[in-house]
N, C-alpha and C positions, 0 to 999 in steps of 0.2 A: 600236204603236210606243212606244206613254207607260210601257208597263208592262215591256219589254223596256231601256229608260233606268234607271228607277228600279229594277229587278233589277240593271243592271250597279254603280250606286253601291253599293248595297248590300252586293253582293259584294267589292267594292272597299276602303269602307270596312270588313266584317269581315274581310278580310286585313288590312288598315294595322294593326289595332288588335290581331290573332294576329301578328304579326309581331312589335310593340313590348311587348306584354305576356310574350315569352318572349327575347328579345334580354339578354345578358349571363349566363343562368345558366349552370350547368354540365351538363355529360351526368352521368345516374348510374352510369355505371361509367366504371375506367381509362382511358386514348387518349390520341389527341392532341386537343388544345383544350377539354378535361376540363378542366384545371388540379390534376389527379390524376396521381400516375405511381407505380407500383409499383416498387420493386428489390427483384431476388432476388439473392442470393449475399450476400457481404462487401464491404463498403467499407472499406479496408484505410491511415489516412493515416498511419500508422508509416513505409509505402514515398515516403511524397511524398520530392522532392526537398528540401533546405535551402534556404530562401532570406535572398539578405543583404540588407536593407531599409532603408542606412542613408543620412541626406540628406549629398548630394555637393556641393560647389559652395554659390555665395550664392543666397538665397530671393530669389525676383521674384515679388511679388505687384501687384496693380493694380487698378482698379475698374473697369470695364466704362462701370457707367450710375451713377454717385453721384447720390444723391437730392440737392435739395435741402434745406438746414436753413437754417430761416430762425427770428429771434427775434422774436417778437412781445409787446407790452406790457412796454418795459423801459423803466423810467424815465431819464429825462433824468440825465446827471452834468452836474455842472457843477463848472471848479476856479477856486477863488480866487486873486485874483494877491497875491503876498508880500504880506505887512500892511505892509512900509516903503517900497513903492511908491501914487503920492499923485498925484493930475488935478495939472498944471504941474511936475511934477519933472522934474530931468534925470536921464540914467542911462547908464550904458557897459555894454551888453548882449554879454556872447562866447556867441555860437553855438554847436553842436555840434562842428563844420567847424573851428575857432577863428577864426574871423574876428569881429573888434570892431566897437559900433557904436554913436557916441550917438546917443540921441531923445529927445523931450520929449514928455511923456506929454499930451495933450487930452482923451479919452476913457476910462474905464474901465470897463471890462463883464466881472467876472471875470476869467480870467487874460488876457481878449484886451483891449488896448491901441490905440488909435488916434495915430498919433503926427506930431508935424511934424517928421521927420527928411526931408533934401534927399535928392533933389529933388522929393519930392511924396510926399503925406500916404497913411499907409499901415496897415492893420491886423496885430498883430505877437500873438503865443501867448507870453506869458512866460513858461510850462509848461513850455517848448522850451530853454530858454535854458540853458545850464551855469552861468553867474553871470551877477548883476547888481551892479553898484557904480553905488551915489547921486554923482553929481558936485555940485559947489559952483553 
């Protein structure tokens, strides 16, 4: 019975192994599944048809799966606030928006400001600002 088992592996495994040692090649002659194909006669594309190939309408194109891009190791920017702005100054800031606004500078770190404008103290980006004018 022990020697009828290890005959069947045997056998077994020398198929699996004729099996995967001849998988993918081609036949040597013509056919199908060859990857070979004979034509006889003329292949004639004077007869093809004209074709018109021209783009119609607006391009729609879109990404499916966009990768991530991500930046790694960039250094810090940092922007300075105007050279005529000074810790206790006042100043009349207009926005983007045009809305005006005095504050009194407390703090300064770069272009960001700390300020005791009403009604409670607030961190402000002078970077932002369309103008600044120093008041009295």
């Amino acid at each position: 019975m022990r020697n009828i088992a290890i005959a069947g592996i045997v056998i077994a495994a020398g198929t699996l192994i004729l099996t995967q040692s001849t998988a993918g090649q081609v036949q040597p002659q013509p056919g199908p599944g060859s990857g070979v194909v004979t034509v006889n006669g003329v292949v004639d594309v004077g007869k093809m048809p004209l074709l018109d190939v021209a783009q119609r309408g607006d391009w729609k194109v879109s990404l499916a799966a966009p990768a991530d891009a991500r930046i790694v190791n960039s250094p810090n920017v940092t922007l300075a606030a105007p050279a005529f702005v000074r810790v206790g100054g006042r100043y009349q800031v207009m926005w983007p928006g045009g809305e005006r606004e005095a504050i009194t500078v407390q703090v300064l770190d770069g272009s960001w400001v700390r300020t005791a404008s009403q009604p409670r103290q607030r961190w402000l980006n002078l970077a932002a600002a369309l103008a600044i004018d120093e008041l009295p």
